[in-house]
Every structure is written in C-alpha cells, then in structure tokens.
N, C-alpha and C positions, 0 to 999 in steps of 0.2 A: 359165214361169209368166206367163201375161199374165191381166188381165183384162177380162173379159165385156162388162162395164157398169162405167160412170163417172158421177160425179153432174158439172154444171155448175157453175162455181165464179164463174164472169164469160163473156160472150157481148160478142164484140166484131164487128159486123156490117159493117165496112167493115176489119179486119183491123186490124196494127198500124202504125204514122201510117210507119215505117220501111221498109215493103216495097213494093214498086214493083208487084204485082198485088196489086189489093186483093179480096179473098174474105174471106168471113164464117169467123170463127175462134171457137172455144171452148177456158175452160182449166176441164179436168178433173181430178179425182181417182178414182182405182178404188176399184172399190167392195169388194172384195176384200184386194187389195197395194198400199193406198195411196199406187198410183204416181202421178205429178203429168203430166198431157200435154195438147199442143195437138195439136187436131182441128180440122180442115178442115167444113163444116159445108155441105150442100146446099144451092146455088140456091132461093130463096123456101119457105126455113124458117127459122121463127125459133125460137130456147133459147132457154131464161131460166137464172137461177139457181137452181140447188135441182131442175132438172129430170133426170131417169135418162135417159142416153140408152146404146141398143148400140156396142160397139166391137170384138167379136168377130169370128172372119172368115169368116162368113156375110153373106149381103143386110143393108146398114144401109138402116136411112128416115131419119135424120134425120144422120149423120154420112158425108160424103164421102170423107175420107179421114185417115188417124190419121200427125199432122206428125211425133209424136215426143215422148218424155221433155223435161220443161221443170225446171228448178230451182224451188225455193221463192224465190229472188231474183227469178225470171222473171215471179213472178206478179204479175197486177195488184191496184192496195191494194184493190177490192172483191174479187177471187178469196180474199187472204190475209187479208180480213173475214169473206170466209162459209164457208173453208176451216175455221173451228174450228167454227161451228155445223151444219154437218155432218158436221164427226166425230160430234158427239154423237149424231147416228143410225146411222153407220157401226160406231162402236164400241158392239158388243153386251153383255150383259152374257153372251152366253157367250163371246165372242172373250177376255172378263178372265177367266173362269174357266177357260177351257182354258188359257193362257198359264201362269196360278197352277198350276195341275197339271201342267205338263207344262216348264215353264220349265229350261233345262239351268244347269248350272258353266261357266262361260266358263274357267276353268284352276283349279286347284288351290287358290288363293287368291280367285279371285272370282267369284262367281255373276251370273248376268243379272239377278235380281229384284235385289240391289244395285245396280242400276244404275237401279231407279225412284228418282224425287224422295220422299225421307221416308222411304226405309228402308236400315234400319241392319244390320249383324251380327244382333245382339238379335230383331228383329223377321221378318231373314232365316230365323232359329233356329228360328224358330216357326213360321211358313210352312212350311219344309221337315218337320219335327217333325208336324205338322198334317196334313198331305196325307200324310205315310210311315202312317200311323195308319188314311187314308181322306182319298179327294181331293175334293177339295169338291164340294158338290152345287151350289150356285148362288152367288151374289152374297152371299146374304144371309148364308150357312154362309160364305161367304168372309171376312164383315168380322167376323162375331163370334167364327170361331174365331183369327184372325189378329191382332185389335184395329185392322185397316188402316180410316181413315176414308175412304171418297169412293175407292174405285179406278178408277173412269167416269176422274173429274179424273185422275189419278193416269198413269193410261195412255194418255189423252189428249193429256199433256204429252207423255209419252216418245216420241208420233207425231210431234210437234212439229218435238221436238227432233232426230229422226232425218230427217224434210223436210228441214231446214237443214241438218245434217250437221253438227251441234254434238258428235256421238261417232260413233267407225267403227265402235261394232257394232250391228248393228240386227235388231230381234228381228219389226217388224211394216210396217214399209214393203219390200216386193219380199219377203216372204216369209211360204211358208206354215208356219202351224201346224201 
C-alpha cells in the first residue's frame, strides 16, 4: 500500500545543512496512508507548502526521486506546523464515518474506538449499539446518534498521535480502510 499523492508539508531547496550534495528536498505526507516521506525534488522546480504533488510510479513532474519514510521527529518545525492544517483537508468526513462503521475489537476486552481521546466504555456502548441498528449515514447522523462532539478533532488527534508512535496500534497512518 503506498501512496499516489502527497501533500508538501516544508520545501527545503538547498536540502539539509548535514548532507554533503545539496538537492532540493521536500517533506511530505500521503494523502491517502498518512505516511510521512522525503522526496527528492527536480532541478529548477520549486514546492511550496500545501502544494499536491505525484509520488506514484509513473512519470513524476515535479518529484525526482522518493528518499524514503521520515519520522515525525524528522520533521522540520514548519512541516510539523502545517502537518495539522492539512490534516484537516486530508481527514474527510467520510474517512470518520467509515472508521465509525467499520472500526474492529482490538481483543476481547478492548475496542479501537476506545482508543480515541474522549471515549469511554459508555459512549463505546452506543457507537457500537448505533451502527448494529444502521451504520451511520454521514457526520452529522454520527454525532447525534453517538452524542460524539467534534470527531474531525477527535480523529485528527488519533493521526497525531500515531505519527509519533505515542501507541503501537494504528488504525489510519499505513493503513487502509
């Protein structure tokens, strides 16, 4: 599972201050498997941030060559600036409703949706109760049958948190739905 397209998170056009050939570097996120990588970046083009660029492996235009997986420690503090404001276009509000509907049991005793920030047993109870009944139609069917405020935020964080690798299960970085 790789992906296609990555958005720009920082354009670093003389590369980084530690590398002995300097080449134009970009650090991206997929747009897909919110995977984190540096890309190699063609001779007189210039990124920006917030810009789509191909990463697929077909003919690029604007990406030379794809360096590799980076850490979120990796990133520069503008990457890990604009790294949250483009979640917020990356995370769809169907990407939260399919999740909510299709979200598994991690083991017997614990479910994945307990593992977002703000929800409890109780609130698990109802989600699951909810969706057995009829899986949610949209966002909006999401938050008024569930009582879930803000799941955009919600999910957002749990991308976050799974960049850093603050928990070993991950539900939305490297994988699909």
């Amino acid at each position: 599972m790789k992906d296609e397209y990555g958005i720009v998170l920082d354009f670093l056009p003389f590369g980084k201050g530690i590398e002995r050939k300097k080449q134009p570097i970009a650090q991206i996120v997929g747009e897909k498997f919110f995977t984190l990588l540096e890309v190699g970046i063609r001779e007189n083009v210039v990124v920006k941030p917030f810009d789509r660029v191909y990463i697929g492996d077909e003919k690029r235009d604007q990406v030379k060559f794809v360096k590799g997986r980076i850490s979120y420690d990796d990133l520069t503090s503008i990457a890990k600036n604009n790294l949250e404001t483009i979640l917020d276009s990356l995370v769809t509000n169907e990407k939260i409703v399919e999740f909510f509907n299709k979200a598994p049991p991690i083991s017997t005793r614990l479910h994945s949706i307990e593992l977002l920030k703000g929800i409890g047993k109780k609130t698990l109870n109802i989600i699951l109760e909810e969706r057995r009944k009829t899986p949610f139609k949209d966002i909006e069917d999401l938050e008024k049958r569930s009582g879930i405020k803000n799941p955009k935020k919600i999910i957002k964080e749990r991308i976050l948190d799974e960049l850093k690798n603050i928990d070993k299960y991950k539900f939305f970085v490297g994988v699909q739905l």
